[in-house]
Every structure is written in C-alpha cells, then in structure tokens.
N, C-alpha and C positions, 0 to 999 in steps of 0.2 A: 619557363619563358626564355627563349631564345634566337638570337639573329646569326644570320651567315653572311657574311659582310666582303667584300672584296678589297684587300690589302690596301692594292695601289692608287685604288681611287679613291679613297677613304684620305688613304695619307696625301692625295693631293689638293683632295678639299681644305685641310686643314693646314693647309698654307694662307687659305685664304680665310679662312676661319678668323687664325689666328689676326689679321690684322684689326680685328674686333678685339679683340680682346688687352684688356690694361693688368698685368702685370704687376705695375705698384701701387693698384688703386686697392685701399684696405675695405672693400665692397667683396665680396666671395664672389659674387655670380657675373660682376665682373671679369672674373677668372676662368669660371667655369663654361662648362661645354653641356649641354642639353642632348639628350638621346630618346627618340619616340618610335616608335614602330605599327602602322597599321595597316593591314590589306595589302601585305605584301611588299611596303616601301619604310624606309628608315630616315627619317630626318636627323640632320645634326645644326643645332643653332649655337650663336653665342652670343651674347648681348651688352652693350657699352654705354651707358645711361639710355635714351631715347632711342637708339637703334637697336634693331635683331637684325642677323642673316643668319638664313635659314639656307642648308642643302639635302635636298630632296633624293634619292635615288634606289634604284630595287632592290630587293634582296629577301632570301629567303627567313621566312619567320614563322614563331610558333609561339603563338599568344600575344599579349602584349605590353612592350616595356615602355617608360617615362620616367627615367631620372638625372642628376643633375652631377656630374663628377668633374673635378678641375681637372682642366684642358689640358693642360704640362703631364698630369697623369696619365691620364689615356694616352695622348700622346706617346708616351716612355711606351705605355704596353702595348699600343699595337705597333710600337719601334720593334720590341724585343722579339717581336713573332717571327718567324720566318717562313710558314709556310705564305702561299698565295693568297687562300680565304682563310679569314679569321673566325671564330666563333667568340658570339658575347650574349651571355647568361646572365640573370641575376636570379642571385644563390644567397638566402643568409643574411636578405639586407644590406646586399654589398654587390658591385657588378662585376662580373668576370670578366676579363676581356685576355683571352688566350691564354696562359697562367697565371695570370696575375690579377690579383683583386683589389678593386678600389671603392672607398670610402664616399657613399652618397651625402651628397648636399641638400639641402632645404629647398624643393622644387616648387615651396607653395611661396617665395619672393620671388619667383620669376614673373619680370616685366608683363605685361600680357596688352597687346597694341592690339585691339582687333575692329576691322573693319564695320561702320554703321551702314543702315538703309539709302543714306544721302552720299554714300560715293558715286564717284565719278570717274571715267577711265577711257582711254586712247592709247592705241595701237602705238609700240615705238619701233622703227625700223631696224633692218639685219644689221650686225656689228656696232650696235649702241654703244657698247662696251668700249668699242674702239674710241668713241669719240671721247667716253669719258676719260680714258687713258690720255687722248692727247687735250685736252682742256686742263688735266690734273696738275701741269706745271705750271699754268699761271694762277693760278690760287693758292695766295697768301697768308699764313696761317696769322699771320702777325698785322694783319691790314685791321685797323680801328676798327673798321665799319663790319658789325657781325655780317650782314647780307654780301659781305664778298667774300664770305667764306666756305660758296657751296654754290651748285649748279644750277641757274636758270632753266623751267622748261616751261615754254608757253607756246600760243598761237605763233612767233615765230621762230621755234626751234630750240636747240640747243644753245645757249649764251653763257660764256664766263669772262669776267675782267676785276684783275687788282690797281684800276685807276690808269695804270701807264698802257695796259697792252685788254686789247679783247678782241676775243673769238666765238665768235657765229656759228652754227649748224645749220644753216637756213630749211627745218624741216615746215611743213600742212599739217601743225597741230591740232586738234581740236580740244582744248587744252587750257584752263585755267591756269594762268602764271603762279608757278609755285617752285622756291627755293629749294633745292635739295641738298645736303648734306654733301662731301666730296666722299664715292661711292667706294674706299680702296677697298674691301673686300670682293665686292662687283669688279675693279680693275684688276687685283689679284688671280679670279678664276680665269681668267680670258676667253668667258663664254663670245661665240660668235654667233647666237642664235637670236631673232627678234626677239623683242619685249613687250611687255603691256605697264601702263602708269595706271594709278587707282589716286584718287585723292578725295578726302574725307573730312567733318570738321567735326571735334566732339570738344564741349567745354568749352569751347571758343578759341582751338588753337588744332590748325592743320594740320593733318597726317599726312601719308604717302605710303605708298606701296608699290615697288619695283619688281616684276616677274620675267627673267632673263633666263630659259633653258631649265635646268634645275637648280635654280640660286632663286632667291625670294631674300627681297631686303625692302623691311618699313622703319619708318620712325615718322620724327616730328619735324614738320619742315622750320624754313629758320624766318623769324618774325621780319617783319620791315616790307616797304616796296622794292624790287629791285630798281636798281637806275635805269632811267630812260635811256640807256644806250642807241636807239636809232638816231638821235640828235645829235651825237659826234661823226659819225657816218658821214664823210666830206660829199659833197656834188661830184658827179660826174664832170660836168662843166669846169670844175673846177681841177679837179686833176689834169693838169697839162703836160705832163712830163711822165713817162714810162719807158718802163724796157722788157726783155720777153726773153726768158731765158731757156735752154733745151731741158731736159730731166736731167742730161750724160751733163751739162756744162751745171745745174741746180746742184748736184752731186759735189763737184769737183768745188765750188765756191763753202759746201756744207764742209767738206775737210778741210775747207784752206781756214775757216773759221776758228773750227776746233784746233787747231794748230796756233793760233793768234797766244800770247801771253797775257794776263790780266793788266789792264793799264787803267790805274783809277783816278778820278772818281769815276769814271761815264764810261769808261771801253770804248772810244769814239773811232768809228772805223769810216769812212769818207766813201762814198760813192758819188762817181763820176763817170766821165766818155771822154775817151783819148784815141784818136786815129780809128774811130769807129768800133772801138772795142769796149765794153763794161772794166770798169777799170776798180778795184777793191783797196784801200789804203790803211794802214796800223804803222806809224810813223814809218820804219826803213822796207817793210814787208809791201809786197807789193801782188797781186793776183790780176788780171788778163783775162777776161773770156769774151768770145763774140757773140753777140746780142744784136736783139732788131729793137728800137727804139722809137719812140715818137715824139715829136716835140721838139726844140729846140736845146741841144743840149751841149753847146758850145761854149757857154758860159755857166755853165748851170753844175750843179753839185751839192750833193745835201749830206750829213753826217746822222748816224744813227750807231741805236750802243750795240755791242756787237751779240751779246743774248738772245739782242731782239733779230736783231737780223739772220741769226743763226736759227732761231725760232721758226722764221719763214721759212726754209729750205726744210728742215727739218719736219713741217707737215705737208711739206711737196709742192709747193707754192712756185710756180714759174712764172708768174706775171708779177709787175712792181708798178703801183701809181703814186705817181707825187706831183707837188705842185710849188713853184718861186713861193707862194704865200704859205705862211707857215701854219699847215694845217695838215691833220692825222693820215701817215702813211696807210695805204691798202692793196691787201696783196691778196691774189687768188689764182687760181688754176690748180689747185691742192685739194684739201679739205678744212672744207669748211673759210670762210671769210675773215682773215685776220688784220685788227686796224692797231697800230700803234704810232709812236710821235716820235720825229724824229729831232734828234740833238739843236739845243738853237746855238746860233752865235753873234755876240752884237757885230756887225760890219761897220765903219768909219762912215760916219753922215761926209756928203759934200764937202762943209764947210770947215771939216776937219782935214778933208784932204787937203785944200784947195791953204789953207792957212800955216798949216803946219805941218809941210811934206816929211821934214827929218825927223819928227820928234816918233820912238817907237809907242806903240800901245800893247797895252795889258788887257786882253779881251778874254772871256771865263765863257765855256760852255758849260751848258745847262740842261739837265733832263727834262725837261717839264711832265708834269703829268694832262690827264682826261679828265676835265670835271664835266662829272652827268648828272648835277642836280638844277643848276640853270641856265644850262648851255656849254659851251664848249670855255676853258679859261688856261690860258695861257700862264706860266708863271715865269716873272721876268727874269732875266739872268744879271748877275751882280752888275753894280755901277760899274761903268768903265771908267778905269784910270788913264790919264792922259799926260804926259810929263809936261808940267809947266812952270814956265815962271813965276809967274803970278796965282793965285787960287781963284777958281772963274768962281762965278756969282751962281747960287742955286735958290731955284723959287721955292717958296712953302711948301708946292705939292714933291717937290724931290725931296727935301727933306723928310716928309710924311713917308715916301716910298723906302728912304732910308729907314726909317725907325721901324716900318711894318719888317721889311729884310730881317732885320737886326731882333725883332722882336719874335720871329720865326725861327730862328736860329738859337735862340735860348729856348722857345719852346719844345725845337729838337732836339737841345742838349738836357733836359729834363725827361726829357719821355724815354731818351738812353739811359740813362740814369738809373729811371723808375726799372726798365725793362731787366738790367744787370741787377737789382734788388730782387727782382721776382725772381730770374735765372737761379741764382743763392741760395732763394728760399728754397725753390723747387729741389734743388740737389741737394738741400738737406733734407726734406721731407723725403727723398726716393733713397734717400740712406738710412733714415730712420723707419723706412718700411722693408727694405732691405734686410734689414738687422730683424728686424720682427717676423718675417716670412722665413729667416734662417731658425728664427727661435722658434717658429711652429710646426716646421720640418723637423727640428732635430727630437722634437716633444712626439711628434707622429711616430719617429724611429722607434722612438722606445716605448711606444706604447704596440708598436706592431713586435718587436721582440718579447715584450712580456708575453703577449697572445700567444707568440711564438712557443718560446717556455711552456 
C-alpha cells in the first residue's frame, strides 16, 4: 500500500495544518497528523479538541492507507526529501515516508464529528476566506464572554465584534445563526474558492461544517446567543457629520497611522477640518488630506483610538459617519460595514465657563465600549476635577456613580491579577511538558538505536 504525493503542496498544506495542532497539549492526537487514501485522493487532517481540518487533494495510490503519525515527524521526513514527489508506504507497521520511518499512533481515539440526516446547509460566497482573515483581528481571545470568541454566520451575514469594535459582511444567508470557532487554519491556506456551511445538532449541541476548495473544517459551534449587534447600528438620521476620502489619500492617512508612536492609555488621535482639508492629530504630528465632506464641520471634531481608526483604512474603507451625539462611528466603502466608538471627553457645562474663566480643568478621556445586550450603554468617563476653593456639594446619586467607578476599578484590578496567576501557571505547566516531550524523545532515540543494533 502506497501514495505518490507532491512535495510542495503537501508541505504547504501543512502550514496550515499545523495551526491545529497543540504542541504542549499531553493529548497524542493532538499532535498528530491523520493520512487516508481512497480512489485516488489523499487526505491529511489534524485535530484540536472539538475541531478537525481536513486537506483533500490527488495523487496517485495503490491500495489503501489510514494511519495516525505525529505531525513534527512527518513533517522532518518529507523536509528531508528532496526529490519533487514523494513516496509513502506502510511497511512493518510503521509508514515510510521517503526514507524514513515513522512510528504509528492509536487511530481508533481519533475524534470522529460526522454529519446527521437533520443538517443543514448554504452556499458561502468566493473569498470567504478573505473575510475571515480580516474579521481575525478583532476577536479577542481574552474577552469574558465565550460567544466573542468566534465568528457569527446568519441570515445577515458574516459578524464579528469584541464589545468596542464590529464588522459586518452584509451577506442573503439562508442560514441559521451559528457561532463559529475563529477558522486559522482556513485563514492560513488562503483558499480563494467559494464555500458551502452544513450545520447539525446531535446530543443537543451544534456542529458545523465548513467546505472551502480542498480544506474541510468541522467542529462544535460555541454555546450562547450571539449579541443583538443591529441594535448598535446608529440611524442614518442620525449621522450628521462625514467625510470621503480617495483610495491614493485612504493609503496615505493608513501609513501616517502606522507611523504614529503608542501613546496610552487610549492612542487618541483627533479628527477634524481645517481650511477644508481632513486634518489627522497625535499630539506634535500632524497629517493633511483633501476630503469631501458633509455637514457642518467648523466646529466639530471627534477623537478616536488610533487601532481603530487605522482598522478602517486598513479594510479599505473610504467613507467616515459620525455624529455631535455621542454615538458609534460607521465606516464603509471597503469591506464589509465597520462600527466602532469613538474617544469621549467631558467638555465644561456653561456654568463652569461662565463662573470660573481662569481656574484650569483636569478632564480624562475615555474608551467606552458597545453594550449589545439591552441597548447601546455608554460608559462615563471619570469625574472631572475642577480647582477650587471651596469643595462643591455632591448629591447621593454622584456619589453612587463614584463608588460604582471605583468599585469597577478594583474589579479590574482583580481580574489582572487573576489573569497573571494563570499566565504562571500556564508557563509552568508548558515547561513541565516541555521537559516530558524531551524525555519521550530522547527514550524514542534509544530505542530506534537498539533496533538499529
């Protein structure tokens, strides 16, 4: 039993293999790489709790193989090869893969996901792929809430958001809303070919099944509802303020971005209109392009952190709506519909002007985030200090607003805490598997040298 296999392709699958694959998980098949062969085609899968990818592709064969050898291995041997096709036999209980022979694994704990009578499935459009790639940067691995940990596809489209920022695909699904995992091996191949979605339920918890080109990736989707995200979605009505930038001038504000230096907490970078020009501000730095605009923007100017803003150029986005009322920025003429919030800052009420022209203030921006579970919610930015002589008078509810501040603030300083406690653990647990995967290598050594003998 034997395949003829194509070097280059082979090793370029397994780029993307590989990012299924955990390394210092003390789970074997974890590790390991799956090889099947029939009717003239060769799969290679790998599998990471609840997920497989699976890559499909031809080649010539003569009988048929199914076994399970660690990835790192095969890997090395069809590194060492050097003609163009490879050949791989199993010989002896062991697979050959061009001279070298490796050590089969236990193929009957491989995961096994497979499709019931009650799926369901919708055609997904050419370059899906793409969108997963740019959806992949706003999802958070570290956001509380598991359901933002993985890609929205429903009746409307493609959706991802970690609270502060989301993006849209606006595709005609037909399409029960179901979570999906964030796709990197799918990202990794950079198939550009349509797709098809399958979804299924056994046991009373969702499946999936994604078919892109020759890549095939299922698992278990991820429990919860997602957020009502159309409910942050500002009015049209309500955006008063825009501007319209060229692709050559989007380009040009995309470098001046990347260029900017980290300034924290926020990266607050100012947009404004000066002598008719879109005007870019990071305290001394300064950026210029000409822009069509609408609206009233003589007095107007809004801050946003510069991530986000560099965000927008970055999926090609030349249009920008905002509004005086502080409500979620939206940008498009890119891909895909990007909504995020822009920087708040308290401004001086009247009565502060009008009473106490010379005294300076201490005024603190603030990110707020997107709440999408009962509406949209603003989060205030600290109390402003005000120098005075006297201590002015606070009612009960500012005090309240103080303590909830203050009692948020200790709950973030807890959750760091906890988070630096797991970090710890973690790196000692991948050091004490570390250590253990060196000790099971070096035990392999010598027991392939005995044979050797």
């Amino acid at each position: 039993m034997k395949v003829t296999i194509n070097k280059s392709e082979i090793a370029s699958a397994l780029i993307a293999l590989g990012k299924n694959i955990c390394r210092t998980s003390p789970v074997i098949l974890h590790k390991s790489l799956r090889i099947s062969t029939i009717d003239g085609e060769i799969k290679l899968a790998t599998c990471k709790g609840n997920e497989e990818v699976t890559f499909t592709t031809c080649a010539e064969t003569v009988g048929t193989i199914n076994v399970v050898v660690l990835f790192d291995e095969f890997k090395e041997a069809l590194k060492s090869c050097r003609a163009k096709t490879v050949e791989i036999a199993w010989e002896n209980r062991m697979l050959k893969v061009g001279e070298c022979y490796l050590e089969l694994q236990n193929e009957s704990e491989w995961p096994v996901i497979e499709m019931n009578d009650s799926a369901t499935s919708c055609e997904l459009p050419e370059n899906v792929v793409a969108m997963f790639t740019d959806a992949a940067p706003i999802v958070k691995n570290r956001e509380p809430r598991r359901i933002l940990h993985g890609i929205n596809i429903s009746r409307s489209g493609l959706t991802v958001t970690n609270g502060r920022e989301l993006l849209n695909f606006p595709l005609e699904l037909d399409f029960e809303s179901t979570t999906v995992l964030l796709p990197l091996a799918l990202i990794q191949s950079k198939a550009t070919d349509s797709g098809r979605i399958y979804r299924w339920i056994n046991n009373g918890s969702v499946f999936f099944k994604i078919d892109v080109g020759k890549w095939s990736w299922r698992g278990k989707a991820l429990t919860g509802d997602f957020p009502n995200w159309k409910q942050i979605i500002p009015s049209q009505t309500v955006l008063s303020h825009e501007f319209r930038l060229t692709e050559e001038h989007a380009q040009r504000a995309l470098t001046f971005l990347k260029s900017l230096p980290e300034l924290p907490p926020h990266n607050a970078v100012e947009v404004s209109q000066c002598d008719g020009k879109l005007k870019f501000v990071q305290e001394e730095q300064t950026l210029s392009l000409t822009a069509e605009f609408t609206g009233d923007w003589n007095s107007y100017s809004f801050s946003i952190n510069r991530d986000m803003l560099q965000r927008i150029f970055q999926l090609g986005h030349t249009i920008v709506k905002t509004s005086d009322h502080h409500v979620p920025i939206q940008a498009e003429g890119g891909r895909g519909i990007y909504i995020t919030m822009p920087l708040y800052q308290r401004k001086p009420t009247e009565d502060q002007t009008v009473k106490e022209p010379e005294n300076k203030e201490n005024t603190t921006t603030e990110e707020p985030k997107m709440e999408m579970n009962h509406g949209m919610k603003i989060v205030s930015a600290p109390v402003q200090t005000v120098a005075k002589n006297q201590e002015p008078e606070t009612s009960p509810l500012d005090e309240l607003s103080i303590s909830i501040e203050a009692f948020k603030l200790k709950i973030k300083t807890i959750a760091d805490e906890a988070s630096q406690l797991a970090r710890k653990v973690k790196e000692a647990q991948i050091a004490q598997k570390q250590k253990e995967r060196e000790f099971v290598q070096a035990r392999r050594a010598i027991e392939r040298i005995r044979m050797a003998i």
